[in-house]
C-alpha positions as CSV (number, residue, x, y, z in Angstrom):
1,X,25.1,-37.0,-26.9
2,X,27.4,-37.1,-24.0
3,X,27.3,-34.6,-20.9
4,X,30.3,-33.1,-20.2
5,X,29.8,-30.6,-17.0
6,X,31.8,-27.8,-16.3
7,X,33.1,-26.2,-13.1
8,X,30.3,-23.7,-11.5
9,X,31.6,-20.4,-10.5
10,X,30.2,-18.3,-7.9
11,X,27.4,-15.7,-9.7
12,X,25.7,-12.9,-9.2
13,X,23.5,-14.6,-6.9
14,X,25.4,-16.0,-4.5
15,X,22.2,-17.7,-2.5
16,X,21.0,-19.7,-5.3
17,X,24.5,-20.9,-6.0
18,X,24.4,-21.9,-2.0
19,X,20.9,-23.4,-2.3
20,X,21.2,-25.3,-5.4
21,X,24.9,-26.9,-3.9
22,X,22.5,-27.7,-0.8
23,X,20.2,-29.3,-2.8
24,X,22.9,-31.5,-4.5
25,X,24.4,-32.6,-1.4
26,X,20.6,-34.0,-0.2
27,X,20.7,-36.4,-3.0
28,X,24.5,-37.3,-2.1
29,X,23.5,-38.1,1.8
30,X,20.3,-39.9,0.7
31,X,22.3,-42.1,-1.2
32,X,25.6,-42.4,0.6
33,X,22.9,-43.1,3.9
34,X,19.7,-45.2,2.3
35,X,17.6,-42.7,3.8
36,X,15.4,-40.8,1.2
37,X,15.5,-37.5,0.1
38,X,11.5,-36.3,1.2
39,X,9.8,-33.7,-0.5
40,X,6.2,-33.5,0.0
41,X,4.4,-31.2,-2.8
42,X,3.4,-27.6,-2.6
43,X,0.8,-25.6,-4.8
44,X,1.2,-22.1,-3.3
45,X,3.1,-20.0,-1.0
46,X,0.8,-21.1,2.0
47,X,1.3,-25.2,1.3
48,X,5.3,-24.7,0.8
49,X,5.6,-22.5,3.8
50,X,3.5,-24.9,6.1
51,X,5.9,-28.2,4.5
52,X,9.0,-26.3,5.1
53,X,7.6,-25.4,8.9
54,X,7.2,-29.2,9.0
55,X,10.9,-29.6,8.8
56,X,11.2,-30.1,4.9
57,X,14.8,-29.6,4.2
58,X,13.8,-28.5,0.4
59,X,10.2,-28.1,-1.2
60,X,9.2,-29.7,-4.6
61,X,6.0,-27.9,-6.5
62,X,3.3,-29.5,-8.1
63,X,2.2,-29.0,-11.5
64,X,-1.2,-30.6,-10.9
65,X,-1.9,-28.4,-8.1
66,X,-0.8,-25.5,-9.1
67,X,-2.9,-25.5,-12.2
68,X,-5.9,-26.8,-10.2
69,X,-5.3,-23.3,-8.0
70,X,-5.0,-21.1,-10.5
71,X,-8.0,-22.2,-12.0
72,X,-6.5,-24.2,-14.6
73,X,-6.6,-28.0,-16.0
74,X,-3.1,-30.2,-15.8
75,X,-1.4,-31.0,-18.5
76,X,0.9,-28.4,-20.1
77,X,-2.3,-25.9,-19.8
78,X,-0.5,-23.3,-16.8
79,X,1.7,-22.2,-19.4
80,X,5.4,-20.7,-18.8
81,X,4.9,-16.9,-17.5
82,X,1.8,-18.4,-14.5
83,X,4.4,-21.2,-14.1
84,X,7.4,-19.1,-13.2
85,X,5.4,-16.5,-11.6
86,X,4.2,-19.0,-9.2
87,X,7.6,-20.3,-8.5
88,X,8.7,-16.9,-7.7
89,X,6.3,-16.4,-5.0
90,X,7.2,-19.9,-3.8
91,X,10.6,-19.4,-3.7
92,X,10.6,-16.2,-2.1
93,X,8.5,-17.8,0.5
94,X,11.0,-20.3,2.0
95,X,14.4,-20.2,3.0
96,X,14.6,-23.7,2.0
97,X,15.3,-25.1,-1.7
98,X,12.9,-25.0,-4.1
99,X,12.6,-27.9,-6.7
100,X,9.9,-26.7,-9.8
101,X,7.6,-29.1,-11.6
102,X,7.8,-28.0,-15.2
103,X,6.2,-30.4,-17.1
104,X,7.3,-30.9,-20.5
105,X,9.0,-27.3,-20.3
106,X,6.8,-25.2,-21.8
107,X,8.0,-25.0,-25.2
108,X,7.6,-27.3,-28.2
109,X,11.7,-27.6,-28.7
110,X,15.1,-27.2,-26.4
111,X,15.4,-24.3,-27.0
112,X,12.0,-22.8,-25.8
113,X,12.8,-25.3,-22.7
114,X,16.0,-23.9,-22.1
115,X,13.8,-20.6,-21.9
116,X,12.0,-21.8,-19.3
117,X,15.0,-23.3,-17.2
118,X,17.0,-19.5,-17.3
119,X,12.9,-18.7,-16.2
120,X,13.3,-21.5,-13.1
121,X,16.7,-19.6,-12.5
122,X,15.7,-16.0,-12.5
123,X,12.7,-17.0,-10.2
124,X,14.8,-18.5,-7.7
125,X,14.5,-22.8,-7.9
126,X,17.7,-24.5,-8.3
127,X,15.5,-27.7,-9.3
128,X,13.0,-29.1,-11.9
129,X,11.5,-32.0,-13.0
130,X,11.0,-32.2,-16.7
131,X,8.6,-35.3,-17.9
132,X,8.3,-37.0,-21.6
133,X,4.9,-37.8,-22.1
134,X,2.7,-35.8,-24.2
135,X,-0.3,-34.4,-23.8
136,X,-2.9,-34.7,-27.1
137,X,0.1,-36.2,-28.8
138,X,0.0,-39.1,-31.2
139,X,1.9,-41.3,-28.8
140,X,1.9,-41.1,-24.7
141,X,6.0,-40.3,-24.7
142,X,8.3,-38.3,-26.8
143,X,10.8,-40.2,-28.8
144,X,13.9,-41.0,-26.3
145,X,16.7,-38.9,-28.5
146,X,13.4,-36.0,-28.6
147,X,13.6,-35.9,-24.9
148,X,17.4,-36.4,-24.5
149,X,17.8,-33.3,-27.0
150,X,15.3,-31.4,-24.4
151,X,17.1,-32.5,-21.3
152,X,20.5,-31.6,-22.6
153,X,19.1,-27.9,-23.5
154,X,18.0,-27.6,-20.0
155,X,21.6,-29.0,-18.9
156,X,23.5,-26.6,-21.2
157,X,21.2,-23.3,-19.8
158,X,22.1,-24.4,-16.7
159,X,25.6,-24.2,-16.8
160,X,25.8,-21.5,-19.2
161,X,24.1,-19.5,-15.8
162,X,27.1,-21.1,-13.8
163,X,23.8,-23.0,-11.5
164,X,24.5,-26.7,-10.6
165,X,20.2,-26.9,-11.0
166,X,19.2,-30.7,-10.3
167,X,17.8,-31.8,-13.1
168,X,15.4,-34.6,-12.1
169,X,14.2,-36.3,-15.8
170,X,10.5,-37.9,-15.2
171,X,10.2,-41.5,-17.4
172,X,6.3,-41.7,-18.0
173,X,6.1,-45.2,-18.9
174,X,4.3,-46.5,-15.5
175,X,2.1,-43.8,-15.1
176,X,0.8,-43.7,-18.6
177,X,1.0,-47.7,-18.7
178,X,3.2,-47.7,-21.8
179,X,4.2,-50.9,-23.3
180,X,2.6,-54.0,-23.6
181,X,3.3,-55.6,-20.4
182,X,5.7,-55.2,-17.2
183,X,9.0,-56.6,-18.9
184,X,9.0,-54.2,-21.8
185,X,7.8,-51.3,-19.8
186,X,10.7,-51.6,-17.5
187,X,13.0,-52.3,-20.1
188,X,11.9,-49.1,-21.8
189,X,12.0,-47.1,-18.3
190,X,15.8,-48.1,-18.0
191,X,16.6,-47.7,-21.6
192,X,15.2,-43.9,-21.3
193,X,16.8,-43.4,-17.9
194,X,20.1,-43.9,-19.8
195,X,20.1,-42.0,-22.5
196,X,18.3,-39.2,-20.4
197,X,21.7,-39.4,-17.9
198,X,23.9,-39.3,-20.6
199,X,22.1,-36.6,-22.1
200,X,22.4,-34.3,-18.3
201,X,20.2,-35.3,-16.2
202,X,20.8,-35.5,-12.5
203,X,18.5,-37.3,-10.9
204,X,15.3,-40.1,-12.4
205,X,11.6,-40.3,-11.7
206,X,9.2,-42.9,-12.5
207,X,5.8,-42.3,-11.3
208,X,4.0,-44.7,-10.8
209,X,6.2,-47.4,-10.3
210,X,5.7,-48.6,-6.4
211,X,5.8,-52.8,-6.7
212,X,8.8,-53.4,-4.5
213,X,10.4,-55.5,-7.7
214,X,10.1,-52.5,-9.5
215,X,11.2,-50.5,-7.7
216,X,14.4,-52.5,-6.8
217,X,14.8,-53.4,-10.9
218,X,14.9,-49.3,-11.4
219,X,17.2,-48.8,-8.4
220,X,19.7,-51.0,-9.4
221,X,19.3,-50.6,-12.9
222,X,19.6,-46.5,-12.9
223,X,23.3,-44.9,-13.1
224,X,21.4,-41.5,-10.9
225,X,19.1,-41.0,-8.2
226,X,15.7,-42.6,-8.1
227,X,12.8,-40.4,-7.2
228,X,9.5,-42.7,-6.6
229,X,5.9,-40.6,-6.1
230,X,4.6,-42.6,-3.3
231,X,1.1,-42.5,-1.9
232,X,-1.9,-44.4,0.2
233,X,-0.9,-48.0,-0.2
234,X,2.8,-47.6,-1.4
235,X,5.5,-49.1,0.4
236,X,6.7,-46.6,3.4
237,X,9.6,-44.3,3.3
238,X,11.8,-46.3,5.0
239,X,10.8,-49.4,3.1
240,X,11.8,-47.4,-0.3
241,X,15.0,-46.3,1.0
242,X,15.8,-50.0,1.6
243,X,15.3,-50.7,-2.0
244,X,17.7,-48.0,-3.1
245,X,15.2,-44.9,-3.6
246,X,16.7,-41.7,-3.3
247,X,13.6,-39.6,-3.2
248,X,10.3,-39.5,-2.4
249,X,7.8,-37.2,-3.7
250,X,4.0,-37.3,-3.6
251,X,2.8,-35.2,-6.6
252,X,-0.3,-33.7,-6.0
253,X,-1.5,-35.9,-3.2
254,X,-1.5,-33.1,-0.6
255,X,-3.3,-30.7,-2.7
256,X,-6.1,-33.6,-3.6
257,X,-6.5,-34.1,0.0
258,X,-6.6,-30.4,0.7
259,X,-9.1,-30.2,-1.8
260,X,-11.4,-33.1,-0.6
261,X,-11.7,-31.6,2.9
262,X,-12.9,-28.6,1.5
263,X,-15.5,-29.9,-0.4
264,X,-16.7,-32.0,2.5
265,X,-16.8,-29.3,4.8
266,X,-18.4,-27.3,2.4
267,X,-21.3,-29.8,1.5
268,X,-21.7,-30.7,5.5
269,X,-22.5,-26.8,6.1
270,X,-24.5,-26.8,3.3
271,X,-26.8,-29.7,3.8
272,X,-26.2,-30.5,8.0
273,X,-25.9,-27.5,9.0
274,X,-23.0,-28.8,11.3
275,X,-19.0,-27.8,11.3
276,X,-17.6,-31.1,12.4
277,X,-15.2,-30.9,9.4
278,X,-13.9,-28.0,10.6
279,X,-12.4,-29.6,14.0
280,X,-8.6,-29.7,13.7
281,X,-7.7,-26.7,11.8
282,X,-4.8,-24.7,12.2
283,X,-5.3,-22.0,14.7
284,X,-5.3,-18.3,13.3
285,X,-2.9,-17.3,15.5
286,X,-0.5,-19.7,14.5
287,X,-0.8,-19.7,10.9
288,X,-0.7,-15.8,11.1
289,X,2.7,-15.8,13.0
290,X,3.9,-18.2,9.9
291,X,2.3,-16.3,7.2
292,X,3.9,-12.9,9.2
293,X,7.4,-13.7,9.4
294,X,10.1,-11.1,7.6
């Protein structure tokens, strides 16, 4: 199943057609420069607002974190209409790009995931991030050729809307510990990244995967961009770039940490009776100018 991609006409929508050839040429400097490509995770319109007001040059969603705020467990659980609804408000939020988590995209077979990448499109993302592993399956990861006939659906919608979208394919075999032991895991991860390329996809992910050997061993191994999800004890950006990482993500590490400051602040109120927790915050004024712009 070989990729063949076609020349992308100008559409209707002239400003995703701008943003998703913006997004492109990040990955081309980060590459061309050793320098990663950064995108720190939003949930909601307030997170990707504050990242891009950080100096984000694109925003990446969170599956994980959107689920946990809409009241709803990981997994494939948020379902495709929350999903896109969410990535519409996201979208519309920032001027930046917007690159959607999608999990296994929503559907059971390319087709429903092409469904949800014309969705990604009509809410305004020119990116996603598609994983294989399953959730309640039988085994941790789809069958490669599964996936690859997944990824290539999600290609073909793609073009068909004339949208260069970044497709960024996620290899689950670090994060779910697939395979018996380091050799054959990484074997695995660069067999997949392969046929997932061939298949369409832009860009590779392997979460999980932050030994510096590994790293390196996907880097060099991988015919696309690597995307690593990096985190309290990973190596540093810079240290990443030097190994031949593209991108750096952190998946829902902002949100968790969002999440644990509320729950102490709320249990210090609770049982001290003190606000300590609350030093720091953003001051209303500021985050009402943010939250108030046109």
């Amino acid at each position: 199943m070989t990729h063949t991609a076609i020349p992308y006409e100008p559409t209707a929508n002239p400003a995703l057609l701008a943003k998703a050839r913006a997004f492109r040429a990040l990955h081309d400097s980060a590459r061309q420069h050793g320098a990663p490509l950064v995108l720190p995770n939003a949930w909601d319109t307030a997170s990707a607002r504050l990242i891009e007001d950080a100096g984000a040059p694109a925003v990446a969603t969170t599956s994980a974190g959107a689920a946990w705020g809409l009241g709803t467990a990981d997994g494939d659980r948020l379902g495709r209409d929350r999903a896109l609804e969410l990535i519409a408000r996201i979208a519309a939020a920032v001027r930046v790009p917007v690159t959607a988590d999608i999990e296994g995209g929503y559907g059971d077979g390319p087709e429903e995931v092409a469904e949800t990448v014309r969705g990604v499109l009509a809410a305004g993302a020119v990116g996603v991030n598609i994983e294989d592993a399953t959730h309640g399956g039988t085994a941790p990861l789809r069958p490669a050729p599964e996936q690859a006939a997944r990824l290539a659906a999600a290609r073909r919608a793609a073009d068909t809307a004339g949208v260069p979208l970044f497709l960024n394919a996620r290899i689950d075999t670090y994060l779910t510990a697939a395979g018996p032991d380091e050799e054959a895991r990484l074997k695995d991860t660069l067999e997949r990244a392969s046929v997932y390329v061939e298949a369409g996809a832009d860009g590779i992910f392997v979460p999980g995967a932050v030994r510096p050997g590994t790293v390196r061993a996907l880097a060099e191994g991988i015919a696309a961009p690597l995307n690593v999800m990096a985190g309290p004890g990973a190596p540093s950006v810079a240290e990443l770039g030097a190994l031949g990482v593209a991108r750096v993500s952190v998946g829902a590490g902002i949100a968790q940490a969002a999440h644990a400051l509320v729950r102490e602040a709320a249990r210090e109120i609770l049982t001290a009776g003190t606000y300590a927790t609350l030093a720091g915050g953003l001051e209303y004024g500021e985050l009402n100018s943010l939250f108030g712009r046109g």
